[in-house]
C-alpha positions in Angstrom: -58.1 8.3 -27.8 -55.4 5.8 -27.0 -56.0 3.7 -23.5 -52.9 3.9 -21.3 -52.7 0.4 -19.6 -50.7 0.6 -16.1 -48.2 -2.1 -14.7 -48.4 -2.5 -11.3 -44.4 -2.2 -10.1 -43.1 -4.8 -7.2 -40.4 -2.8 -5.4 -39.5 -5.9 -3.1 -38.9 -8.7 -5.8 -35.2 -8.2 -5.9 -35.6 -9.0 -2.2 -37.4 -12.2 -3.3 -34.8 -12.6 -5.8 -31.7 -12.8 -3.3 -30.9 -15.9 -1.5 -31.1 -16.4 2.3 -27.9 -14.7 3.5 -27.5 -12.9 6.7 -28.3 -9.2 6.5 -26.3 -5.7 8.0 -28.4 -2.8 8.1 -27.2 0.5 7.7 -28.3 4.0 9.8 -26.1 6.2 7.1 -25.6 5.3 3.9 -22.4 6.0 1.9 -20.2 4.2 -0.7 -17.2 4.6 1.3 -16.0 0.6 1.5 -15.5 0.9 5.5 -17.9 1.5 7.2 -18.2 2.5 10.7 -19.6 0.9 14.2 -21.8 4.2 14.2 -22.9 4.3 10.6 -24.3 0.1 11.6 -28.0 -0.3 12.7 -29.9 -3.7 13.0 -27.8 -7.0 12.0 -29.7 -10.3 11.9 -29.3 -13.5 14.3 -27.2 -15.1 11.6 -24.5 -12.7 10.9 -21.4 -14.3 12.4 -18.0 -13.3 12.6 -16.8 -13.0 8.8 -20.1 -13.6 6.9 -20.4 -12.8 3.5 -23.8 -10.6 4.4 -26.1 -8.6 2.1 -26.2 -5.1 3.1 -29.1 -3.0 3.4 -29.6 0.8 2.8 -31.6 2.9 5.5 -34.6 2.3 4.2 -34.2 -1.6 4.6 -33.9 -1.9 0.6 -30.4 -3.8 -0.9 -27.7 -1.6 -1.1 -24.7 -3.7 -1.3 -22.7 -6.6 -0.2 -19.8 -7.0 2.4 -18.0 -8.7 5.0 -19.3 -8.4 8.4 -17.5 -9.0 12.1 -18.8 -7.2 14.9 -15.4 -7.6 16.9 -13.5 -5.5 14.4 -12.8 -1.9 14.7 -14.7 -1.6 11.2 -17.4 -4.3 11.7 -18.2 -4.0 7.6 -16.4 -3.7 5.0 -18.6 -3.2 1.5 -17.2 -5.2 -1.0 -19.9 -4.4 -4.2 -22.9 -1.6 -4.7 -24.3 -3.6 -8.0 -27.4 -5.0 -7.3 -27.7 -5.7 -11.1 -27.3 -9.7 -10.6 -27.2 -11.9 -7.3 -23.4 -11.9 -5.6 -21.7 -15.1 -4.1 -18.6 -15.9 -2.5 -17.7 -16.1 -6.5 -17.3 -12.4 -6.1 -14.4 -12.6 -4.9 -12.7 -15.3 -7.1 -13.9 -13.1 -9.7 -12.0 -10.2 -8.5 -8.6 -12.6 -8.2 -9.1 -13.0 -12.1 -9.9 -9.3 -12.8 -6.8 -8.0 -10.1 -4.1 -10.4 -12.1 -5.4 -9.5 -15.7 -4.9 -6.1 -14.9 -1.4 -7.0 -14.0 -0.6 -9.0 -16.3 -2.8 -8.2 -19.4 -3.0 -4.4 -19.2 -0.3 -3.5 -17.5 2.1 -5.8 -18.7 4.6 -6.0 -15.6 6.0 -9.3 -16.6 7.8 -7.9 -19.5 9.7 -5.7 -16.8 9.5 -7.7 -13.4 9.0 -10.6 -11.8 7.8 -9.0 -8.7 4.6 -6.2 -7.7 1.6 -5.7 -6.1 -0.4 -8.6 -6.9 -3.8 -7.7 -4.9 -4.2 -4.6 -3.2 -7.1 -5.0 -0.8 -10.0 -2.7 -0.9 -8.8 -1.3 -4.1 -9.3 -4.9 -5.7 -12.5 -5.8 -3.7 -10.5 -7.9 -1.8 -10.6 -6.2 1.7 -7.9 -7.6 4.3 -5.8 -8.9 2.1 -2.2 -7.7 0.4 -0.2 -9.6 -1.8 3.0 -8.9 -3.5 4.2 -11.7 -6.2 7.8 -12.0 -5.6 9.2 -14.6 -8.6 7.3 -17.5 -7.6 6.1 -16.8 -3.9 3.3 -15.3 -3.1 3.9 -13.1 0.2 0.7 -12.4 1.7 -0.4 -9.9 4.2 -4.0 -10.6 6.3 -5.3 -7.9 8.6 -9.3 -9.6 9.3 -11.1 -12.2 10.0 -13.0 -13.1 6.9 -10.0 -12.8 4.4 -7.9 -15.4 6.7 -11.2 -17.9 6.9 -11.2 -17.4 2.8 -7.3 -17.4 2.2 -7.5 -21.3 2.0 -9.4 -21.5 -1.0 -8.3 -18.4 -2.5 -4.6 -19.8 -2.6 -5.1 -21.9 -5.3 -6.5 -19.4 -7.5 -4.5 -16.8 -6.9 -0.8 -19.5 -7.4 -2.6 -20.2 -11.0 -3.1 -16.6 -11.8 0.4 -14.9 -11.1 2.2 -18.0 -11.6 3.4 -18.7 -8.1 4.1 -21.7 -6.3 5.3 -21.0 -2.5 3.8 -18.5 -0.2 4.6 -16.4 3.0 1.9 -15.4 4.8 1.9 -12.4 7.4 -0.8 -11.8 10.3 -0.2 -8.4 12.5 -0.9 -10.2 16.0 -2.4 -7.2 17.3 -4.8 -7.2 14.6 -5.2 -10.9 14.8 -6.4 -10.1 18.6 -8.8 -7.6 17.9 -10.1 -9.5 14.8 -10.5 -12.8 16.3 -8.5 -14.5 14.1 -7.3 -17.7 16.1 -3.7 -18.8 16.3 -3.7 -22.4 14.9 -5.5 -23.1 11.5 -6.0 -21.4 8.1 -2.5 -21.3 5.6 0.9 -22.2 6.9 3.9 -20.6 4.9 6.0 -22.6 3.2 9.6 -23.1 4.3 11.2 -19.5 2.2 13.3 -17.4 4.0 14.4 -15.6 0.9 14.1 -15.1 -2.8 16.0 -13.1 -5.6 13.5 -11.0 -7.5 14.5 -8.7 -10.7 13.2 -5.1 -11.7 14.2 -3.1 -14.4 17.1 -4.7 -15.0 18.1 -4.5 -10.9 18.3 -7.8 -8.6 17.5 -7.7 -5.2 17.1 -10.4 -2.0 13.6 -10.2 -0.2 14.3 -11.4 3.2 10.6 -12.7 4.5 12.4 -13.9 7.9 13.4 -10.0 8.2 11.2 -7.3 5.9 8.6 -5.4 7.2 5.0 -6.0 5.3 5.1 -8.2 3.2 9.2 -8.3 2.4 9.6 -5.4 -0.4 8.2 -1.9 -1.6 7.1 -2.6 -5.3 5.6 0.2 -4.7 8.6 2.7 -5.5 9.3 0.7 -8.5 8.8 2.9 -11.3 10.5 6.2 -8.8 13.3 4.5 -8.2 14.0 3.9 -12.0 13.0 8.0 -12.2 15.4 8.7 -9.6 18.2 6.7 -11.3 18.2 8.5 -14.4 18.4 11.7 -12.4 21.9 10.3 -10.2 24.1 11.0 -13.3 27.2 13.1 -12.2 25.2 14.1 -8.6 26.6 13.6 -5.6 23.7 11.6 -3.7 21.7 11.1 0.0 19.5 8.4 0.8 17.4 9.0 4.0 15.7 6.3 5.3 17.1 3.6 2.9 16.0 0.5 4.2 16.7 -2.1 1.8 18.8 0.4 -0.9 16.5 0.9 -3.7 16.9 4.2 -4.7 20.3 4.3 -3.6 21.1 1.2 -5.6 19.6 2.8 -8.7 21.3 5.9 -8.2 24.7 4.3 -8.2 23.6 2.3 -11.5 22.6 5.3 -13.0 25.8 7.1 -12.7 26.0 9.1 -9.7 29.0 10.4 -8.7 28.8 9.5 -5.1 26.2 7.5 -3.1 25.5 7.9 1.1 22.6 6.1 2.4 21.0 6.0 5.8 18.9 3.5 7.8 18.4 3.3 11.7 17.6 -0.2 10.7 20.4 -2.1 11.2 19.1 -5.5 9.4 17.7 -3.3 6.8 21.1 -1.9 6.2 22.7 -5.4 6.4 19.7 -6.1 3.6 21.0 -2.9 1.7 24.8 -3.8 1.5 23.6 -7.3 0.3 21.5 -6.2 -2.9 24.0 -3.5 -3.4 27.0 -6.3 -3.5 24.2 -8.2 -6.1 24.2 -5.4 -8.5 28.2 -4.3 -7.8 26.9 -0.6 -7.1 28.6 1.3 -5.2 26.9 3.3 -2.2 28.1 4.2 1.2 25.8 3.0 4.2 25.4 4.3 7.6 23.5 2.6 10.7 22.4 5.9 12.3 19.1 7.9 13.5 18.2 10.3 10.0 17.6 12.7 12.4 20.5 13.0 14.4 22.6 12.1 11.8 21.2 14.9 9.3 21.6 17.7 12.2 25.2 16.5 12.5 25.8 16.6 8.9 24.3 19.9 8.6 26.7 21.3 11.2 29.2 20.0 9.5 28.2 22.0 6.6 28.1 18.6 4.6 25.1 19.0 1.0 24.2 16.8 -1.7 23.5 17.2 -5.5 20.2 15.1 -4.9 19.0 14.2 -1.8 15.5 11.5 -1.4 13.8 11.0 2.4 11.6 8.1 2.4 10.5 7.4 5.8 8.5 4.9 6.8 4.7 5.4 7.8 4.5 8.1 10.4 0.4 8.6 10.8 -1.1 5.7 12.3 -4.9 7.3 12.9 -6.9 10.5 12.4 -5.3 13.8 13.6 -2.1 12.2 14.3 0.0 15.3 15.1 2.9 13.5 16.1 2.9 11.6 12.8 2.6 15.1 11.2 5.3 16.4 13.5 7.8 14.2 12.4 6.9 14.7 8.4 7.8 18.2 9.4 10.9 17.9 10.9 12.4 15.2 8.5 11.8 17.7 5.6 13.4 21.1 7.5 16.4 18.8 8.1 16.6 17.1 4.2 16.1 20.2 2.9 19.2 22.1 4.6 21.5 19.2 2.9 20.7 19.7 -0.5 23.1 21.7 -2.6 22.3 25.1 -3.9 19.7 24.2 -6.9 19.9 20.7 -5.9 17.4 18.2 -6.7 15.1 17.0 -3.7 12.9 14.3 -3.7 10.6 13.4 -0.6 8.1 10.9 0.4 5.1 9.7 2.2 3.2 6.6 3.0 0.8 7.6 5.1 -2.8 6.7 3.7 -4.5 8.9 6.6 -2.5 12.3 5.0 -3.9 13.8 1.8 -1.5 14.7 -1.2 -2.3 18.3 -0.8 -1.8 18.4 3.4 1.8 16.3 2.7 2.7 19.3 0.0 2.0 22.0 2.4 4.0 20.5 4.9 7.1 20.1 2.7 6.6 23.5 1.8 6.4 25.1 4.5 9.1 23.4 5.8 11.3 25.1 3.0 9.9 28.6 3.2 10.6 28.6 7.3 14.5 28.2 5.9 14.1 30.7 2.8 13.9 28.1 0.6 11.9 28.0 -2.1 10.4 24.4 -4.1 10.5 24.6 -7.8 8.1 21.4 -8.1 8.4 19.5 -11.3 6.6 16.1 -10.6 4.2 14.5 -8.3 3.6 10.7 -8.4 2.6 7.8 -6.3 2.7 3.9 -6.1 3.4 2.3 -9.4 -0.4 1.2 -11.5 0.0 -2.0 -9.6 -1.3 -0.1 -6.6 -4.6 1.3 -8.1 -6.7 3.4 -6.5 -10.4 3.1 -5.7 -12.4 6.3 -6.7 -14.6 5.7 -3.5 -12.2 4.7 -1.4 -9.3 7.4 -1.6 -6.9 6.0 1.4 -6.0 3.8 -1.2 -4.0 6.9 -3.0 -1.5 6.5 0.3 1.9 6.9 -1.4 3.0 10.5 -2.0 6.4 11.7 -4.2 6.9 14.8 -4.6 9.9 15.9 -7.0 11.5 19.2 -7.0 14.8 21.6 -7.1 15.9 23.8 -4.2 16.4 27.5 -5.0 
């Protein structure tokens, strides 16, 4: 008879195994990367404000590792569930590398752009930080504590892996408040009010002194090239142009006519400037979308191919304003396309789900007898990936259709 020999099994030497790092302890466990003041239960002494900390599941085994600061409105943000092999502040040098060979390895963008997404917080393990390569700056956005303590020796890395050499950097101060993040210290940007960046064969200025985030949607890069090629021999609206993009690449792509809207007044300024750089043609107009869409539809004025790109209207859960206003843009768009028109609209709200933005557009054309023949649905350009446990990163919505 064979003798079965038993091992005894040491559940706690991974615990010996890790390093003395501060710990966060968790009531409820999930794999959602933010995680909230609720879900939190003991935190050692050593935590402080922006420690890299090792996070521990419910039952006070390792579940992860992440960023802690208890002044923030989501004191941790997980950052890594392996608990294969020991993490360090490598981590996130590692996850530089890994976000600009994605870029520039798989993806390629450099054959057709000098500018996009070059980190894309969470959804690079790189939580608090945005930053869009524009030629060679690097415009950066912070929004906590512990990517603005880190930026300083991140900058070097990241210059070297997207091939930058100037950078803009971007703190909200109302975040910077509630974050802690002081006034004086960490990166100064360098002296760059503006830089000429290319994409798909069309120029534009970023004004840094002037854009909102971080200077430029890269995002919309590959719709606006979509939208383009659909301008040929259509008369065409832009809603909410800010700095011309789609209406730029309708022009180049043939249209017939081009009318673009901003209340924005620098943004429109912005607009006429990179339309002048590509010798498009478009008509702009300083004005409310909203008031001037009702006057237009009074008027009895339609396009071949209208686009309303608004900027984020949803700032928190249940927002029913934000949802409101989705609502209301659309039933006015709508009205000014042309009998089988083409209509394309948009939304950049992270907190609204592909499917609620849908419904709203479609109910917005049914309440005028409208129906949506819906031919395409797409979102930011592979440069913004998403996360599959974090799905607020999936916060750009396009929906494409004709009007019947």
């Amino acid at each position: 008879m064979l003798a079965l020999r038993f091992y005894p099994i040491d559940i706690f030497a991974p615990l010996r195994r890790i390093p003395a790092v501060p710990t966060v302890q968790l009531k409820y466990q999930s794999f959602h990367p933010s995680i909230w003041p609720k879900m939190i239960g003991e935190v050692s002494r050593d935590a402080t404000p922006g420690s890299f900390v090792l996070v521990l599941g419910k039952e006070g085994t390792p579940f992860g590792w992440g960023l802690w600061n208890p002044k923030s409105r989501m004191p941790l943000r997980v950052v890594s569930h392996s608990l294969e092999e020991l993490e360090d502040e490598s981590f996130f040098e590692n996850a530089i590398r890994r976000a600009a060979q994605l870029r520039r390895e798989v993806l390629k963008l450099d054959a057709e752009t000098d500018s996009y997404r070059a980190i894309h917080g969470d959804a690079d393990f790189l939580p608090g930080m945005v930053a869009d390569k524009f030629a060679d700056v690097l415009s950066v956005e912070i929004t906590n504590l512990a990517a603005w303590q880190r930026l300083p020796k991140w900058l070097p890395l990241l210059h070297e892996c997207f091939d930058t050499k100037r950078v803009v950097v971007g703190v909200d101060m109302d975040l910077a408040r509630i974050e802690g993040i002081p006034r004086l210290g960490g990166v100064r940007s360098d002296e760059v009010r503006s830089v000429k960046i290319r994409e798909h064969g069309v120029r534009y200025e970023v004004d840094f002194s002037n854009g909102h985030k971080t200077g430029f949607f890269c995002d919309q890069r590959d719709n606006r090239r979509t939208f383009g090629a659909l301008a040929a021999g259509r008369t065409v609206l832009d809603l909410c142009c800010y700095t011309g993009g789609f209406g730029i690449s309708a022009a180049l792509g043939g249209a017939e006519e081009v009318t673009a809207v901003d209340l924005d007044e620098t943004a429109v300024a912005m607009a006429k400037r990179n339309a002048n750089l590509n010798q498009a043609r478009v008509k702009y107009t300083h004005a409310d979308a909203y008031t001037w869409a009702r006057t237009m539809i009074e008027n009895g004025r339609t396009w071949d191919l209208v686009i309303a790109d608004p900027p984020k209207f949803i700032h928190g859960r249940e927002d029913e304003t934000g949802i409101a206003k989705y609502a209301d843009l659309n039933k006015l768009a709508l009205q000014l396309v042309a009998p089988e028109g083409l209509y394309v609209t948009c939304s950049c709200s992270g907190q609204l789900g592909a499917g609620e933005f849908e419904q709203i557009v479609v109910n917005s054309a049914h309440r005028r007898n409208k129906r949506l023949q819906i031919f395409d649905r797409t979102g930011a350009g592979p440069d913004h990936p998403t996360l599959s446990n974090y799905p607020e990163s999936r916060y750009l919505k396009v929906l494409w259709s004709r009007v019947i």
